[in-house]
N, C-alpha and C positions, 0 to 999 in steps of 0.2 A: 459352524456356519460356513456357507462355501464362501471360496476365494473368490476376489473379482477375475473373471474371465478373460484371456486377450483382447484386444482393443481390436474393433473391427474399424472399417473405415471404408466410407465412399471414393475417398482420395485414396493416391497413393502413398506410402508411407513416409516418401522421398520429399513429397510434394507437400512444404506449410501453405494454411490455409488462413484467413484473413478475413477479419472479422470489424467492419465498423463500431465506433461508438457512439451514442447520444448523452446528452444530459440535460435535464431542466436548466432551468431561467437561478438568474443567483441571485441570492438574496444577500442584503448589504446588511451586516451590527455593528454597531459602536457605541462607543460607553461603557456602563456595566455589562449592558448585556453580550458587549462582545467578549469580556472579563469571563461570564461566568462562563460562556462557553468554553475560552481558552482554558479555565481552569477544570472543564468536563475532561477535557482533550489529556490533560496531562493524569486523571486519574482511571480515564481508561487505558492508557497504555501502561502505568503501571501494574495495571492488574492482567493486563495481556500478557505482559512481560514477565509475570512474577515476581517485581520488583518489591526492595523492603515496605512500601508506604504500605502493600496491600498483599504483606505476607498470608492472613490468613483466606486469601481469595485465591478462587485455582485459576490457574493460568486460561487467559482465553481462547479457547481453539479459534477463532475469529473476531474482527470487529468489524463497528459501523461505523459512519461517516455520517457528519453532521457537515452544511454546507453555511457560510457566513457569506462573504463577500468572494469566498475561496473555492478551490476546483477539490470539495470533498471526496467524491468518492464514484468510481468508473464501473458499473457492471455491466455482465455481457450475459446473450440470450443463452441459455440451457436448456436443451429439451430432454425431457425425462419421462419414462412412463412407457406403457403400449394401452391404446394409442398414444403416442408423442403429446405432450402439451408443454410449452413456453415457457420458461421460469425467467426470472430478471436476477439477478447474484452479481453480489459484490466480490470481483477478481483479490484475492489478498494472502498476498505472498508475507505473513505476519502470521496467518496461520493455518492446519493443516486437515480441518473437519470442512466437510459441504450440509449445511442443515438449511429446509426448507419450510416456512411457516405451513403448518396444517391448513392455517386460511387462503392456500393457494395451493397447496395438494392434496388432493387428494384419494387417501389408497386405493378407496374403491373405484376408481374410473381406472384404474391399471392390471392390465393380467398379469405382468411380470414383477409388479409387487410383491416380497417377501416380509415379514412382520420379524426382526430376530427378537423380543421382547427383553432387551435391553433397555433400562434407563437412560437418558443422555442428559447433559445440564453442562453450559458454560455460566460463569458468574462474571458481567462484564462492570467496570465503575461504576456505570448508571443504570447497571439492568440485569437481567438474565432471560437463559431461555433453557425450557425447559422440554421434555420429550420423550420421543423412546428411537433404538436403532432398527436398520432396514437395510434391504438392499430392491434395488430395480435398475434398470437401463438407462442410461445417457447418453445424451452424446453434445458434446463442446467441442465449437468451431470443425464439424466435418469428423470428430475421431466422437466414436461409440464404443463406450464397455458396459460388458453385460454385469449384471449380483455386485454394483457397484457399491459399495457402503455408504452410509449416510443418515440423516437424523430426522425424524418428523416433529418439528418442533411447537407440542401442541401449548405451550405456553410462553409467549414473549413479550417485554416490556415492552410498555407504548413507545413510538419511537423509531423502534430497531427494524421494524418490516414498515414496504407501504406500496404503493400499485407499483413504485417504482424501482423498488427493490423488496423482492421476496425470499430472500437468504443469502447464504453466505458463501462461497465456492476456497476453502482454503490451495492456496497453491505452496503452502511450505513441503518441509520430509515430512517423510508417516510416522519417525520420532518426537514429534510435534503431537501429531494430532492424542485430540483426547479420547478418540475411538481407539487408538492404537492402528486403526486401520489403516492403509494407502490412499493418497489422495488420487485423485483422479488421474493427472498426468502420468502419476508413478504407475499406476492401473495399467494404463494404458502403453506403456514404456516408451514413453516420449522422453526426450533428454534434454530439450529447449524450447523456451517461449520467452516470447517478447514485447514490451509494450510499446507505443507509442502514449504519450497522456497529453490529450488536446487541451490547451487552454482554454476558459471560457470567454466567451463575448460579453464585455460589461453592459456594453449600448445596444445589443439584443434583446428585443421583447416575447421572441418565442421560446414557448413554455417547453419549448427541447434543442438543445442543441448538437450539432457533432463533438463526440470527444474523442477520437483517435482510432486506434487500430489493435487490437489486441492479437497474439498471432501464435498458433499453437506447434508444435513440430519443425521451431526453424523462426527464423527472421524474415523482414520484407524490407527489402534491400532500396524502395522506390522512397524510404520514407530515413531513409540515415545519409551521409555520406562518410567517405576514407576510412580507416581501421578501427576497428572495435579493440576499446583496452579492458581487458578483464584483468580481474582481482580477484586469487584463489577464493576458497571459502576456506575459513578455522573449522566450520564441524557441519556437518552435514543435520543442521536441526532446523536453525533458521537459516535466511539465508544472511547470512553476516563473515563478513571480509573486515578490514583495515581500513581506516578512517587516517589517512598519511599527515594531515596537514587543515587546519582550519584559519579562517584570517578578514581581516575587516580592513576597508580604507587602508589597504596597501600593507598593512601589518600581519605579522604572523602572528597566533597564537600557542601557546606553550600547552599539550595536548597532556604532558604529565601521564606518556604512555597510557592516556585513557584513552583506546583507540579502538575496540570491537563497536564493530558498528551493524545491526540488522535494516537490511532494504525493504522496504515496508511499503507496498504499493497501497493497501488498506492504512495505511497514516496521512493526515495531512501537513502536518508540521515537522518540524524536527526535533528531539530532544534530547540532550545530554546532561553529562556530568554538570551542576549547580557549580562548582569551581572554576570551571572552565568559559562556562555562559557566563560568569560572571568578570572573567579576562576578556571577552569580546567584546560586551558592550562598553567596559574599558577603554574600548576602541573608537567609539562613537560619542562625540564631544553631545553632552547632556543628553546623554541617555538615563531613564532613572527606572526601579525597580517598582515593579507594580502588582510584587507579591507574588509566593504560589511558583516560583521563579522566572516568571517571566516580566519584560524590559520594553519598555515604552521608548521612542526616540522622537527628534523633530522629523516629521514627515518631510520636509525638505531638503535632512540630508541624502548625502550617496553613499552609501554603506558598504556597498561593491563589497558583500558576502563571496568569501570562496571557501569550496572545498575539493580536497586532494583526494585523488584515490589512484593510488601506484603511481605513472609519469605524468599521469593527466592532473593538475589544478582546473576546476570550473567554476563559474559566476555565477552564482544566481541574482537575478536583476532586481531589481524594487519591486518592478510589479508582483512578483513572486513572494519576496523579501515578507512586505507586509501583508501581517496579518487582518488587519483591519484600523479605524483610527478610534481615538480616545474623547473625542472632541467635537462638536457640531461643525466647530469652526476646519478642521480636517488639518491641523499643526501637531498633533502629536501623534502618532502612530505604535502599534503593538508588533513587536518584530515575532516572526515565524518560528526562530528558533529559541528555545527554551529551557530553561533547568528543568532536568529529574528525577535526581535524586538520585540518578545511577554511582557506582564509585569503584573502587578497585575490587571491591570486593561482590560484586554483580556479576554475572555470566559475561552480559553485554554492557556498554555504558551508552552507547548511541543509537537512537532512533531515527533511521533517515526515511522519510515521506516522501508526500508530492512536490511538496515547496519548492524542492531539488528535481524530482524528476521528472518533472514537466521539461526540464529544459535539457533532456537528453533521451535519446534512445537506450531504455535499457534491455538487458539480455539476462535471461538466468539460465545457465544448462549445466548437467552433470557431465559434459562431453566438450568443454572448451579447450583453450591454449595446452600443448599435450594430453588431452584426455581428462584434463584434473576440469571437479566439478568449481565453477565459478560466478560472478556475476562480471555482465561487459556495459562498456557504457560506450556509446556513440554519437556522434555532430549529427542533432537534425537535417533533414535533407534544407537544402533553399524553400525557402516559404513559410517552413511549420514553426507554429506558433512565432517567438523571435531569436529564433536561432538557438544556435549554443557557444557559449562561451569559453573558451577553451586554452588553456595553453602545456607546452609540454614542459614539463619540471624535472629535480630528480629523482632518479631512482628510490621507489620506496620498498621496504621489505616485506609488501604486502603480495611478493609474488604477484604483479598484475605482469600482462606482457598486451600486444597490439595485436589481433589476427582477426582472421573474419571468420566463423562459423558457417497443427496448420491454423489460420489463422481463421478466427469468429468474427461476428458483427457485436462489438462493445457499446454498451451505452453507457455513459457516466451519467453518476448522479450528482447535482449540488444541489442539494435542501437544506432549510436550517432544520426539519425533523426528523434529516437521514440520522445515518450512524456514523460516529466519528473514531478512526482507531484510537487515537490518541487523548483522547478525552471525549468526543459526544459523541464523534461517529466518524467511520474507512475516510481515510484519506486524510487523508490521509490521518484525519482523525475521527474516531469513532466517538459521536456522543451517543451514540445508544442508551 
């Protein structure tokens, strides 16, 4: 089959390009049924991850996002084809295939269309999708490669597509993916992209909103401020660095070297080792378990969630914090972050989402602090969403250091019938 082609581009190569986001209207669960969502959430990411609950499931080359009260899941526009037509994709750096529902492409409106008749098939917790391999032309946020790989996915759980999102755009390594192929970036020998992830508007009634900035070949410098701290990466698969430090209401928790953590823009939650989630809620005076490992609290405490990565400790606020409430009355609340079963003996043990990265600029490139490929995290600019929390701590030996290193128009999505990575669908968890 031929190789994808160099990346052409209308831009210069020099020049990232920047791409707005939208997203629907969110929808509010609680009770059960935010229950069973969360517990969607935790068995698609096991199966993403190839984690033991769902050894015999193959790993998912991508997830979906399902939205609750939460900022599930961000895509951004794709044009693909000759003539060009629009696709909606969910951005997700969790994994490393682009597959496109049949119900929105399709072959024969394209000349640059190739058929390679290859099988394709992810098996996600709550779905799969099914298909065969191809190649044709795309182009994301301004960069185009030609015979690019990808999936025609002529069979997918209900769910997992929908006007608003039409596949999946993996941005992991090409040892990821299930194609074995290059993702697109890699295609196109791009070495960094960045996201912005807008929060959503609770007291918005329209049915789409802004959600940030997605940014292909480089950062956008009008939406960070002061130094970016990057965190080497352990292996070039996922993107996954060092997890230094986690901590509740002023307290540190004891991480028992369970510390590989994958940045997962397609999650919306966070999830870790069951041992450790169960030392943080620890932390939070009547906090109690509500099974499947996730931890219910009084809505009225201040939990003042941190996590460390190299010198930096950050906050993630309440509003992020929770998940959703348990209760009419809005007094108990379901915290974000979650058991899963990961453990010493797991590749990874941590699942880091939106929950987290809403409240920072992140960066992923193969070309950061001396060359080494890593991911960076930086202070919102003033204004965006509420800030970032930040303080500087010590040295960790996750190799992070502080330096500064095109972009699309992103929509996010939050539905409650998107796809969640983490259990129903991207974003940052998938219920697909």
């Amino acid at each position: 089959m031929a190789a994808p082609a160099p990346a052409s581009s209308s831009a210069s190569s020099s020049t990232p390009i920047h791409v707005p986001i939208s997203k629907r209207n969110v929808v509010k669960r609680s009770g059960n049924d935010l229950l069973n969502w969360a517990y969607d959430q935790k068995t698609i990411l096991q199966s993403k991850y190839n984690l033991p609950a769902s050894a015999n499931q193959r790993r998912a080359g991508a997830t979906s996002l399902t939205n609750v009260q939460y900022d599930s899941s961000w895509v951004a526009s794709l044009s693909g084809g000759t003539p060009s037509k629009s696709y909606e994709v969910v951005l997700d750096t969790g994994s490393a295939d682009l597959w496109i529902s049949s119900q929105y492409y399709q072959p024969s409106s394209s000349s640059t269309f190739q058929n390679q008749s290859t099988a394709f098939d992810i098996q996600y917790g709550s779905g799969a999708v099914d298909g065969y391999q191809a190649t044709d032309t795309f182009t994301l946020a301004g960069t185009t490669v030609q015979n690019l790989h990808f999936a025609v996915a002529t069979s997918v759980s209900s769910g997992l597509t929908s006007a608003s999102m039409e596949g999946i755009m993996g941005m992991g390594f090409q040892k990821l993916a299930s194609s074995g192929q290059p993702p697109l970036w890699v295609a196109a020998g791009v070495d960094t992209f960045s996201f912005y992830l807008e929060r959503a508007s609770l007291t918005s009634s329209d049915s789409t909103q802004p959600g940030g900035t997605f940014t292909l070949g480089g950062t956008n410098t009008s939406l960070y401020q002061g130094d970016i701290s990057y965190n080497s990466l352990i292996e070039e698969l996922y993107w996954m660095v060092r997890l230094g430090g986690l901590g509740a209401r002023g307290s540190a928790v004891n991480l028992n070297s369970l510390t590989r953590a994958a940045i997962d823009t397609g999650t919306t939650l966070i999830g870790g080792p069951d041992s450790v989630v169960q030392q943080f809620y620890s932390q939070i005076p009547n906090s109690q378990s509500q099974g499947n490992g996730y931890y219910s609290f009084p809505c009225s405490s201040s939990v003042d969630a941190t996590l460390t990565f190299g010198t930096q400790q950050y906050t993630i606020p309440n509003s992020d914090f929770v998940a959703g409430t348990l209760d009419q009355s809005g007094t108990q609340c379901l915290g974000a972050i979650f058991g899963l079963g990961s453990s010493a003996q797991t590749d990874l043990q941590w699942i880091i989402g939106d929950a987290f990265l809403k409240n920072v600029y992140s960066i992923f490139t193969t070309n950061g602090n001396n060359g080494n490929a890593g991911v960076g995290f930086a202070s919102l600019a003033n204004g965006l969403n509420s800030g970032t929390n930040s303080k500087s701590v010590g040295s960790s030996s996750n190799g992070a250091s502080s330096s500064s290193p095109a972009a699309a128009t992103v929509k996010r999505w939050n539905s409650v019938a998107a796809v969640l990575a983490a259990v129903a669908l991207p974003v940052a968890v998938l219920v697909a």
